[in-house]
N, C-alpha and C positions, 0 to 999 in steps of 0.2 A: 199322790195327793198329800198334801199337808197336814198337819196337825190341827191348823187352825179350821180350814175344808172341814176335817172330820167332825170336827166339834158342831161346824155348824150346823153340816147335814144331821148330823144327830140330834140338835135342836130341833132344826126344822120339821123333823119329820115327828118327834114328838108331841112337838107344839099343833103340828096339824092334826094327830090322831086327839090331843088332849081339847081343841077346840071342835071338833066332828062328836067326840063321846060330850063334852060337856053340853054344848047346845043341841044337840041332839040334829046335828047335821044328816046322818043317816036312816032318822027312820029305825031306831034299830031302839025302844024302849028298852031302860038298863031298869034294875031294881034302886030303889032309892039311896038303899048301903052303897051302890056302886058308883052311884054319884055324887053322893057326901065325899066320897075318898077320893072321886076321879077333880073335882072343883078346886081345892089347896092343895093338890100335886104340883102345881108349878113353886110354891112356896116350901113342900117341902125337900123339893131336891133344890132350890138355889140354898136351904142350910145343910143341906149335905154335901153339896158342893163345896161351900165355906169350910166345913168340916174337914172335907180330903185335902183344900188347898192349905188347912192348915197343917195338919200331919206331914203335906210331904213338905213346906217348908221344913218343919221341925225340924225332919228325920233327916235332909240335905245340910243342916245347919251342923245337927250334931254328929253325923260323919262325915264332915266335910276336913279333908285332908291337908296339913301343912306341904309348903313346898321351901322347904330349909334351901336348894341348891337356887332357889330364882329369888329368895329372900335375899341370900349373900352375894346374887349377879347384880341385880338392884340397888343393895348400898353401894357396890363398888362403880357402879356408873352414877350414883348419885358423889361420892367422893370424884370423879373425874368429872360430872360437869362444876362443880363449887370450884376444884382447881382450876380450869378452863376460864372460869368465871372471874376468878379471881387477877388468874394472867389479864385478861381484859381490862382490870382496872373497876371491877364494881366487887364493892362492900359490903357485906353483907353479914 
């Protein structure tokens, strides 16, 4: 199963229990505290959500690792297509 699959089943199934407790799809009277809290659950995990996707940017960003050996493969096939280029006859 995919990552993407998981996400969603895990919405899904969320979303179903958070719309059954909120409209009271079950028959199953909650105490008022429980549905004050259960109504902006979808709002407040999409900013928590927000929150994780930014941390783990961050944390990706700031140890995200140089690669000095495919840096200096890279210029040197950038210096061999400019002379290729140049045998060709263009300008540059």
């Amino acid at each position: 199963m995919t990552k993407l699959l998981q996400w969603l089943l895990g919405l899904s199934l969320l979303g179903g229990v958070w719309v059954a407790v909120t409209f009271d799809l079950l028959g199953v009277a909650l105490p008022r505290a429980c549905w004050e809290v259960a109504w902006p659950l979808p709002a407040y995990l999409l900013v928590l959500f927000g929150c994780y996707s930014l941390a783990t940017v961050g944390y990706r960003v700031a140890t995200f690792n140089d690669c000095e050996e495919a840096a200096r493969e890279l210029q040197a096939q950038i210096l061999e297509a400019k002379a290729d280029l140049k045998s060709r006859g263009l300008l540059f």
